[in-house]
LOBADO-708085 format. One line per 2 residues: number of its first residue (from 1); their letters; for each residue x, y, z of C-alpha. Coordinates in steps of 0.02 Angstrom, whole numbers, plus 32768, in hexadecimal, padded with zeros to 4 digits. Example, Ala and Ser with C-alpha at 12.3 -4.5 7.8 and 13.67 -1.06 7.14 Angstrom:
BEGIN
1) as) 8267/7F1F/8186; 82AC/7FCB/8165 $
***
This chain:
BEGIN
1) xx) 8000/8000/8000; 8046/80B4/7FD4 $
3) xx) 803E/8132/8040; 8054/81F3/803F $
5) xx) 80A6/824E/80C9; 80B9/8308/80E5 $
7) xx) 815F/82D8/8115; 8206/82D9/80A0 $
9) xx) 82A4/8273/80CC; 831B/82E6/8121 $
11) xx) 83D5/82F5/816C; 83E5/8238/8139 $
13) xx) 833C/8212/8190; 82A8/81C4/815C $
15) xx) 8206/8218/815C; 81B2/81C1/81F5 $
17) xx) 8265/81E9/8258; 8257/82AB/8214 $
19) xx) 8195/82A7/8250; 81E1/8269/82E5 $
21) xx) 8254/82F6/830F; 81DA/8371/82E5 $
23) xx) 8158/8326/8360; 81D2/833B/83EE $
25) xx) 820F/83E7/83C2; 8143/841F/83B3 $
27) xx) 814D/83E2/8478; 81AB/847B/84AE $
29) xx) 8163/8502/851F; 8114/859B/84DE $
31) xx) 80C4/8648/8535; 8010/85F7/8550 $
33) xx) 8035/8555/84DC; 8026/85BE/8436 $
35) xx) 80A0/8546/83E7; 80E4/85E5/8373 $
37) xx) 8156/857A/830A; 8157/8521/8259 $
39) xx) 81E7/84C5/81F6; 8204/84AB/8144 $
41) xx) 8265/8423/812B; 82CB/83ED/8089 $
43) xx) 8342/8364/8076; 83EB/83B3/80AD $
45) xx) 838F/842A/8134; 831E/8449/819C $
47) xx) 82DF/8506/81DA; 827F/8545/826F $
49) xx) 8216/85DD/824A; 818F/8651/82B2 $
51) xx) 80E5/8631/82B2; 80A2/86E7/8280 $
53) xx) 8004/86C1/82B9; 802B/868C/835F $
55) xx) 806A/872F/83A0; 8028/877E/842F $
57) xx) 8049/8839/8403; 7FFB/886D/84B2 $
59) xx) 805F/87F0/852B; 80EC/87EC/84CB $
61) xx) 8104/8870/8436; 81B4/8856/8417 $
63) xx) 819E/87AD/8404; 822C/877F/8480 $
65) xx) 81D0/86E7/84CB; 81A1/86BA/841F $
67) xx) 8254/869F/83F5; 8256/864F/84A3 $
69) xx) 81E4/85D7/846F; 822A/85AE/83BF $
71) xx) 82EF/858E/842C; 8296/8515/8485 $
73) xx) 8250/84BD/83F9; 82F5/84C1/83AE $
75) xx) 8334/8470/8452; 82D0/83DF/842E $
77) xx) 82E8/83D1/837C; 83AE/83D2/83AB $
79) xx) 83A5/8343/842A; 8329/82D6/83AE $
81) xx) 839A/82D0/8321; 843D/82B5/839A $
83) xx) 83B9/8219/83C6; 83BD/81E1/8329 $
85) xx) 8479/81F9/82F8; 8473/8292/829F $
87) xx) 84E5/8317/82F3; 847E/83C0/82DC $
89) xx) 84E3/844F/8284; 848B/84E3/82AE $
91) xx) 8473/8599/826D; 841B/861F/82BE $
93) xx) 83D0/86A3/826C; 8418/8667/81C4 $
95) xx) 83B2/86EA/8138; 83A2/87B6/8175 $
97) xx) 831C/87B8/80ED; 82C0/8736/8141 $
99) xx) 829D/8769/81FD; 8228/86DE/8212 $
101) xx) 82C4/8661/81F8; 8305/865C/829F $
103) xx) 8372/85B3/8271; 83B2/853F/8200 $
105) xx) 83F6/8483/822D; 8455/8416/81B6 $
107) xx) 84A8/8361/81D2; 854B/8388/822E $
109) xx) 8583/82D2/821E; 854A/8240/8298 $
111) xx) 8554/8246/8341; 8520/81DA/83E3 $
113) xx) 84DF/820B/8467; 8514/8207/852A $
115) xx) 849E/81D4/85CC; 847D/8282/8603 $
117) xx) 8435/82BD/854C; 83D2/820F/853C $
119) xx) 838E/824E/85ED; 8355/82E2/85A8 $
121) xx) 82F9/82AD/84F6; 829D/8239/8578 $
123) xx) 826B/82DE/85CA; 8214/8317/8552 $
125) xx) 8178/82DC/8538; 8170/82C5/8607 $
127) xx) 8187/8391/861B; 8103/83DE/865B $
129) xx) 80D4/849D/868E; 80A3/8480/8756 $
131) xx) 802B/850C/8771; 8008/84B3/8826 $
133) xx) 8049/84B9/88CB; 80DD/846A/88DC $
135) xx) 8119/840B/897E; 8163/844E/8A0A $
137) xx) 81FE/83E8/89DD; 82A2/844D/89AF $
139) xx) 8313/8434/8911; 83BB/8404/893E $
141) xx) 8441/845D/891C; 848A/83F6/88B6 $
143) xx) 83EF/83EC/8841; 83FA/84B0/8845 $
145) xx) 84B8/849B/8808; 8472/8427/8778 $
147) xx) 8401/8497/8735; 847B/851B/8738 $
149) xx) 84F1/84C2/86D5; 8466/847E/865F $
151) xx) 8444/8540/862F; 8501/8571/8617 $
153) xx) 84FE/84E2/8594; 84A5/8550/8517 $
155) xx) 84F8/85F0/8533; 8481/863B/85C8 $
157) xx) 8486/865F/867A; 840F/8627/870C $
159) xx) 83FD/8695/87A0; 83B8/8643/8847 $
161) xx) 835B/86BD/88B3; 838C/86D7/896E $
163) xx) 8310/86F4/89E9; 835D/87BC/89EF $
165) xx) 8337/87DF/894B; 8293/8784/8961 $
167) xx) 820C/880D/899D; 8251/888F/8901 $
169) xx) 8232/87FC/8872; 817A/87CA/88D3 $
171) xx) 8150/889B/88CB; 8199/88A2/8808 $
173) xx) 812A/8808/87E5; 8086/884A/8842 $
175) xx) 80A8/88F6/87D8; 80C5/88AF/8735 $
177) xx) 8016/882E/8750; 7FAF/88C9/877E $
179) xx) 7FF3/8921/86E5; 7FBE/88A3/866D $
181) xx) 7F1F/8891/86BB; 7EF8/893A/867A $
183) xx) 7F0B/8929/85DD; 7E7D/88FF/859B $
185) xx) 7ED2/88AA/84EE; 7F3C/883F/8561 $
187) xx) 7E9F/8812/85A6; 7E61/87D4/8505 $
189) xx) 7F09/8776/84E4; 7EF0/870E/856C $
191) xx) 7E2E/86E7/856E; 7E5F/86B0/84BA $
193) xx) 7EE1/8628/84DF; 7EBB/85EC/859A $
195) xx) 7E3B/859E/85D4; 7E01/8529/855C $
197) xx) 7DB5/8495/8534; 7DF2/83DB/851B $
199) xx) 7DD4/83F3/8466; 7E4D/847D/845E $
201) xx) 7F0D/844D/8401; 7F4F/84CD/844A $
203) xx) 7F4E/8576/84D6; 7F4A/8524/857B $
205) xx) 7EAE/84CB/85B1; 7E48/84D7/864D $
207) xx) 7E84/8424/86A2; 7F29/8462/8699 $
209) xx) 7F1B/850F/86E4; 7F3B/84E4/878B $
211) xx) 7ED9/852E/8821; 7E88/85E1/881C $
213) xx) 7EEF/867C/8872; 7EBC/86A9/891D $
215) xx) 7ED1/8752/8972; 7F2A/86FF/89F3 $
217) xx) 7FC5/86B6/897F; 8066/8702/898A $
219) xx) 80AF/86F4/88D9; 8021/8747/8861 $
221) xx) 7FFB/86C1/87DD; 7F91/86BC/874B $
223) xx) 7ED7/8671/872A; 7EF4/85F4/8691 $
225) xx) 7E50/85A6/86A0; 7DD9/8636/8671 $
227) xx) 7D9E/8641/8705; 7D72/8574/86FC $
229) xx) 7DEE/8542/8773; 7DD9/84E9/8823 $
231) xx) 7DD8/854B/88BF; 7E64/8516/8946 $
233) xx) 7E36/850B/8A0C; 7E02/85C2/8A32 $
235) xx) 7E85/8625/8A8E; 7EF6/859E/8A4F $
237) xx) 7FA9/85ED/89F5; 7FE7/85B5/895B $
239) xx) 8097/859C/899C; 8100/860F/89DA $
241) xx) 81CD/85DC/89BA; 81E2/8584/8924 $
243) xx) 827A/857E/88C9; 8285/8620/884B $
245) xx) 8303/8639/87D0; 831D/86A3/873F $
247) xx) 836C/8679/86A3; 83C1/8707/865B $
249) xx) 840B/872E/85B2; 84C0/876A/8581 $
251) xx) 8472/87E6/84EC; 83D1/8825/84CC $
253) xx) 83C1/8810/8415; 835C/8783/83B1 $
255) xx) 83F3/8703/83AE; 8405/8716/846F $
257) xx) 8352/86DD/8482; 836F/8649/841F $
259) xx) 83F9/8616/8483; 8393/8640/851F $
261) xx) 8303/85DB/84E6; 837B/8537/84C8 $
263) xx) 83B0/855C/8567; 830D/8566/85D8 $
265) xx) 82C5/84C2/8564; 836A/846A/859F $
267) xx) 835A/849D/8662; 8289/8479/864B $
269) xx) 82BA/83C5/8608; 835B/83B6/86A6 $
271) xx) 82EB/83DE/871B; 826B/8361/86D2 $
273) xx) 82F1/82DF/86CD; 830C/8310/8798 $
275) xx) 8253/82EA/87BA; 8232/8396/87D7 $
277) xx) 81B0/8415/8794; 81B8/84C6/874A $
279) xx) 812F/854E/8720; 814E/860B/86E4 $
281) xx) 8139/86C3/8737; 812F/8705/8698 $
283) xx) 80E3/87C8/86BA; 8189/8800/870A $
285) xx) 81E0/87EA/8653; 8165/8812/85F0 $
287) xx) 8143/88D0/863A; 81CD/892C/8603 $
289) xx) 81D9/89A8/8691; 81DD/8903/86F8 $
291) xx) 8250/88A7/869B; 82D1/893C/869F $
293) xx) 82B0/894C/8756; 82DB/8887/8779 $
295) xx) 836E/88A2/86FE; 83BF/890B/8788 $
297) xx) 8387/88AB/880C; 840D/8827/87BC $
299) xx) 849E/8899/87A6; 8465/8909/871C $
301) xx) 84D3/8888/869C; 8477/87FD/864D $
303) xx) 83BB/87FD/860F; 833C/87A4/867A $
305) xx) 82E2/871E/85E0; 825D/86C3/8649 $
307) xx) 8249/86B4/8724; 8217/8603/874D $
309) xx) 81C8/85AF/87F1; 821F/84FA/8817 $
311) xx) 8210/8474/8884; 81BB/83BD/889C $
313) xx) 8105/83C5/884F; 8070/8345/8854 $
315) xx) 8045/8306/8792; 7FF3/836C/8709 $
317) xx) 7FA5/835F/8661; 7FF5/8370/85C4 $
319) xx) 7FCA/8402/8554; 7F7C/83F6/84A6 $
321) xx) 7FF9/83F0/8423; 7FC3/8419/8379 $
323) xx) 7FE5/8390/82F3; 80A4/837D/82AF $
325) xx) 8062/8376/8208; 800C/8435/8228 $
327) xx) 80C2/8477/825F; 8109/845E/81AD $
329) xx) 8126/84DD/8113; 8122/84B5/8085 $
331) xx) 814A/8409/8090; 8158/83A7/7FEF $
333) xx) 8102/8300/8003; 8160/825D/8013 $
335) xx) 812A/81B5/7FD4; 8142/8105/802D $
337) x) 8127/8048/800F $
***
């Protein structure tokens, strides 16, 4: 029986192995699960490009966690072909006529891969985003050191918070929520792509919003559930110490949020591998008067990318991903036996 698949042979792969790595680099983390990446794929290359009509112009209108996003995918796409034997050769930003063409990987040669990244491709489709309490169990400090050294892999730098510079990053993130809350198109952004139903392929649905804010909770989060979610014990916190830790950038062009976003996919995926669970305080980074503000905070040197809650978290559901098939551009079709 013949068969058509949207898939070409690629980088010495067949098509089901190329459908393959593009499944697992579509199971990256995204601001609200937009998934803003597509990949056309040839048979000496394959390219990562933005998803135009995934941008969030209101929440993030320089589409910095965009880029975020697309690293990460890239992060997976990396450790998928290393998987298969194919030793990634990557370019970033390859085309300045093409801004949507954040990267470009060819066949580098072959290549085999160690415990530590088989560890982490097995990470991947295990990561979650914890949006619930986690226990009051600490992280060692020698899991902190790991996930250190996982970010400095890819070029980026990963700031644990001490408990003096705590109160100033709670009263940047409180002032940053209440100034998206505002704005009314922000607003709009994220009744459109939280919330949802079980039918939904992607945006982040209501069974994995986690719990609804309270007044009570220290650390202002955000309602993901439109206004679906479950009500905790009243007068109950949230939690009130977990692990926080931003990752922070050495540039603050396009490039350096590539690199940042291989880097926070790789410490998402180590921290998976550790048995621990991660979740985002986005609003501090994405108000710029915030952002700047939290910039000092760390030294006034690198740029603050993304500010992340860790620790040991009860299970999760997965969210939607769209079809791998729905990711590709202009694929031409391939025909097996």
């Amino acid at each position: 029986m013949v068969t058509s698949s949207p898939f070409p042979a690629a980088l010495g792969l067949a098509p089901e192995q190329v459908a393959e790595v593009v499944r697992l680099a579509g199971r990256a983390p995204s601001l609200h699960n937009r998934q803003p990446w597509r990949f056309r794929i040839t048979p000496e290359l394959i390219e990562l490009h933005a998803d135009p009509a995934r941008r969030m112009p209101a929440t993030d209108p320089q589409d910095r966690e965009l880029r975020l996003g697309c690293g990460a995918a890239l992060c997976n796409l990396r450790l998928a072909l290393a998987h298969l034997g194919v030793r990634p050769l990557v370019t970033l930003l390859p085309s300045a006529s093409d801004p949507g063409l954040l990267a470009q990987v060819r066949r580098g040669g072959s290549v085999r891969i160690g415990a530590e990244q088989s560890a982490l491709l097995r990470a991947i489709p295990e990561r979650r985003t914890n949006r619930r309490p986690f226990l009051p169990s600490p992280v060692p400090r020698s899991h902190r050191n790991r996930l250190v050294g996982a970010v400095a892999t890819d070029h980026a730098w990963l700031h644990v918070v001490e408990r003096a510079q705590r109160a100033e990053l709670l009263g940047l993130v409180r002032r940053a929520h209440d100034e998206q809350l505002a704005d009314a198109e922000f607003r709009r952004e994220m009744a459109r792509w939280t919330g949802l139903d079980t039918t939904a392929r992607e945006g982040v649905p209501a069974r994995a919003a986690g719990p609804l804010p309270e007044p009570q909770d220290e650390w202002v989060r955000r309602d993901f559930s439109g206004g679906r979610g479950r009500n905790r014990v009243p007068g109950k916190d949230f939690e009130d110490d977990p692990l926080t830790a931003v990752l922070c950038a050495y540039g603050q062009d396009r490039q350096a949020d590539l690199e940042t976003g291989q880097a926070l996919q790789r410490l998402l995926l180590t921290a998976t591998s550790l048995g621990l669970a991660a979740s985002f305080l986005s609003q501090v980074v994405e108000v710029r008067e915030t952002r700047v503000q939290l910039r000092s905070m760390l030294g006034g040197v690198l740029e603050p990318q993304a500010v992340l809650r860790i620790g040991y978290g009860t299970p999760v559901p997965e969210t939607p991903r769209r079809d791998p098939a729905e990711l590709l551009m202009n694929a031409e079709p391939a025909v097996s036996g």
